[in-house]
N, C-alpha and C positions, 0 to 999 in steps of 0.2 A: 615707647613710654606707657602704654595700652597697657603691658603685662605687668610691667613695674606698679602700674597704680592695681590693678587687678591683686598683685600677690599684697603690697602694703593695706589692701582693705580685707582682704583675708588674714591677715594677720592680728590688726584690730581685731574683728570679727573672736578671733582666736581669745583674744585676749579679755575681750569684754565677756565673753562667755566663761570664762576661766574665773576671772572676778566674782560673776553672778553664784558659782557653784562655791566658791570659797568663803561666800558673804551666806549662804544658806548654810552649811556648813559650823561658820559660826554663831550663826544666830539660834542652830539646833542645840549646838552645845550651850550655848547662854541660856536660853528662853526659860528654860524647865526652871532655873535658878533665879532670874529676876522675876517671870508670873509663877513659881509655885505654885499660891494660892488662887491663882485665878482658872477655872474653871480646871479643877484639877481633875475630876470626876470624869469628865468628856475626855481629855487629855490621855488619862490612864485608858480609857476604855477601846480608842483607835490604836493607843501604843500597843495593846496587847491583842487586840486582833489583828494588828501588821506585822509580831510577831508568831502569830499561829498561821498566819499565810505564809508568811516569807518561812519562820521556822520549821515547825512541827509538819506542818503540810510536806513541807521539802524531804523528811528523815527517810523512807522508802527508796525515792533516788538516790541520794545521799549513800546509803547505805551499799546496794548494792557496788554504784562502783567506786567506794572504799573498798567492797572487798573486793572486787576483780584487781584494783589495781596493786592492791599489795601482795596478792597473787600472782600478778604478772611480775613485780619486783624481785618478788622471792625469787621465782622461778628464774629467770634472768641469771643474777648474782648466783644460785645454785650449780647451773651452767657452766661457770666458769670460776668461782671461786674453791670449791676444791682440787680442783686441780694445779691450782695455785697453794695449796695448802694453807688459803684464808677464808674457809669455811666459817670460823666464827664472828668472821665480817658482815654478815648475813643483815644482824641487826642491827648495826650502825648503817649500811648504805640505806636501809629503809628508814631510819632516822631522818637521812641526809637526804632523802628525794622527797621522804612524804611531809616532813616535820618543815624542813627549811622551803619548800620550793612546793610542792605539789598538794596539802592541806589546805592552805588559804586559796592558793587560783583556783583552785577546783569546785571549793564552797563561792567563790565570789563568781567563776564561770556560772552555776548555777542559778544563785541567787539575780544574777542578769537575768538571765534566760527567762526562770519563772518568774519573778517578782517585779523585776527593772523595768519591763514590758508592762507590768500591769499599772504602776505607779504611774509611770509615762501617758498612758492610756486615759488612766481614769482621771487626773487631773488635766490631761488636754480634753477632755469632752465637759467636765467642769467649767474649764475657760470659756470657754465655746458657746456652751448654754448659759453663761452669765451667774452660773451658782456662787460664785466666791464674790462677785459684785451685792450681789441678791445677804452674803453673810458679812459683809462691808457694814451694808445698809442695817443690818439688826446689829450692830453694834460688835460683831465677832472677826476677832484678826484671823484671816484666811490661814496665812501662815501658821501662825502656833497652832490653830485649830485642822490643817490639811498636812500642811509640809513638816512640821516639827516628829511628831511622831513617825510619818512615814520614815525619816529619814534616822532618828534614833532605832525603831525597831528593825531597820534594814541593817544595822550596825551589831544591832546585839544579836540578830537573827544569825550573822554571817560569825563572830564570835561565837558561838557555840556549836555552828555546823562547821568549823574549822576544827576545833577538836573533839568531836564526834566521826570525823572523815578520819582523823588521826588516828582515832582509837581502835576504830573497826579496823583499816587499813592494818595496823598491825597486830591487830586479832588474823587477819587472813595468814596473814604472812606467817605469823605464827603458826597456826595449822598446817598451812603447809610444809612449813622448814620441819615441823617435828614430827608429823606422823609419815612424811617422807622419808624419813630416819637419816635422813642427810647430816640433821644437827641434833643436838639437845636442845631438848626446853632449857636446861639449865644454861645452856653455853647462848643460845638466840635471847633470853631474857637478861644476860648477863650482857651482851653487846649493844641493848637496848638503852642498858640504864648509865652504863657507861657513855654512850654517845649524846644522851640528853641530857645536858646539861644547860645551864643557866640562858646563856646566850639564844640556842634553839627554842626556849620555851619562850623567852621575851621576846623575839624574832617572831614569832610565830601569833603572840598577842596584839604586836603593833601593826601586824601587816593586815590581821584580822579587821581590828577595827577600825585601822584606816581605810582601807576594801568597802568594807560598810558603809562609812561614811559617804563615802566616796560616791559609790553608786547610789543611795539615796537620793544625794546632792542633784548629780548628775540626769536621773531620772527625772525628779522633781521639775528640777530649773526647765529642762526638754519640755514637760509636760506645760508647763506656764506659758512655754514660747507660742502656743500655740493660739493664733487669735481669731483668721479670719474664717475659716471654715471647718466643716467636719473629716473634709479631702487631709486636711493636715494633721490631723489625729497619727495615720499609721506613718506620716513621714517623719515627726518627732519623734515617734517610737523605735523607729529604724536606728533615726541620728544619736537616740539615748541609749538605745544598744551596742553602737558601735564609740559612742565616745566612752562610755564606762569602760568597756572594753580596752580600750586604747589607755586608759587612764589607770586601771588596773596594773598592764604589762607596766607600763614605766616605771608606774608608782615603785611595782615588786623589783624591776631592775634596779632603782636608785638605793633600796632600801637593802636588798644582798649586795650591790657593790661597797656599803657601806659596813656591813658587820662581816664582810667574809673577804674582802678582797684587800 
């Protein structure tokens, strides 16, 4: 009976946590629209340097492996599709691996790594030193003023490094398919636009910002949980890297098994 009540309070557990991130969540998406007016100045000013951390800071990485990876795609599919005499397929499988499937994980793999860890971090050592009791006390909601922005700019941050990853990626792949003379530019830009269509691009928007979301959320909630010491700092950080993580893959499972399968 030991394990049974052991896996039923893990499960709770699961689920009270689950709650907490989808209650933050929506209170990001609300807030901005019931306090507009309240301390908008301070608001705008953490949203936008959580987006110059999470963002702009990130484009260097970002960058290059966009382009390796559309380089490794091309190359691939080059391998073996002329020989097949579906050489001009080139730019649709890079559509379909980078657009549907590998854009957003890759930006949101990142956006954990560098970002998820820091959010987690810096508001478990907040908790810890009593600074958000301390903005209680002067009259300041912790959350709108700590967690709201983190969690919006970690959404818009991961929205534009998803297609920015996109775009380079098939900048790479472009160079390489064309001055390998394997394809045309005219024939790889033409398999391009042909494969992107409507569905891939809203695909590719929703997964984005819910990615975002997501991981803000999840960081955040981590970083709060943290009460009694400063030992608990890096194990929140750990559990906020691996549950984003973990929340990501399914998220993106549930969401291609649903527009593609």
């Amino acid at each position: 009976m030991e394990i049974f009540r052991h896996i039923g309070a893990l499960a709770l557990g699961r689920v009270h946590d689950a709650a907490g991130v989808w209650r933050i969540i929506g209170g990001a998406v609300a807030s901005p629209l019931v306090k507009f007016r309240k301390g908008r100045r301070v608001f705008w000013d953490v949203l936008l340097r959580q987006v110059y951390f999470t963002g702009l800071e990130a484009v260097p990485i970002i960058s290059w492996i966009a382009l390796i990876l559309g380089f490794i795609v091309v190359a691939q599919a080059l391998s073996i599709l002329p020989k097949l005499g579906g050489a001009s397929l080139v730019g649709e499988i890079l559509v379909w691996v980078v657009v549907r499937e590998a854009g957003p994980v890759f930006a949101a793999v990142i956006v954990i790594a560098r970002s998820g860890t820091a959010i987690a971090a810096e508001l478990g050592s907040m908790k810890i030193n009593n600074e958000l009791t301390a903005l209680e006390l002067m009259g300041i909601d912790p959350v709108y003023y700590l967690v709201v922005p983190r969690v919006l700019g970690t959404a818009v941050s991961v929205f534009v490094l998803t297609f920015y990853f996109e775009a380079v990626s098939i900048l790479g792949g472009f160079l390489l398919a064309g001055f390998g003379g394997s394809v045309t530019f005219y024939a790889y830009s033409s398999s391009i636009l042909d494969a992107m269509g409507l569905v891939e691009a809203s695909v590719s928007i929703l997964k984005s910002v819910l990615f975002g979301l997501i991981i803000g959320a999840v960081c955040s909630y981590q970083g709060l949980q943290a009460e009694r010491s400063i030992t608990q700092i890096p194990q929140k950080t750990t559990r906020a890297v691996i549950r984003s993580l973990t929340s990501v893959f399914f998220l993106d499972a549930v969401i291609t098994s649903i527009f593609y399968m």
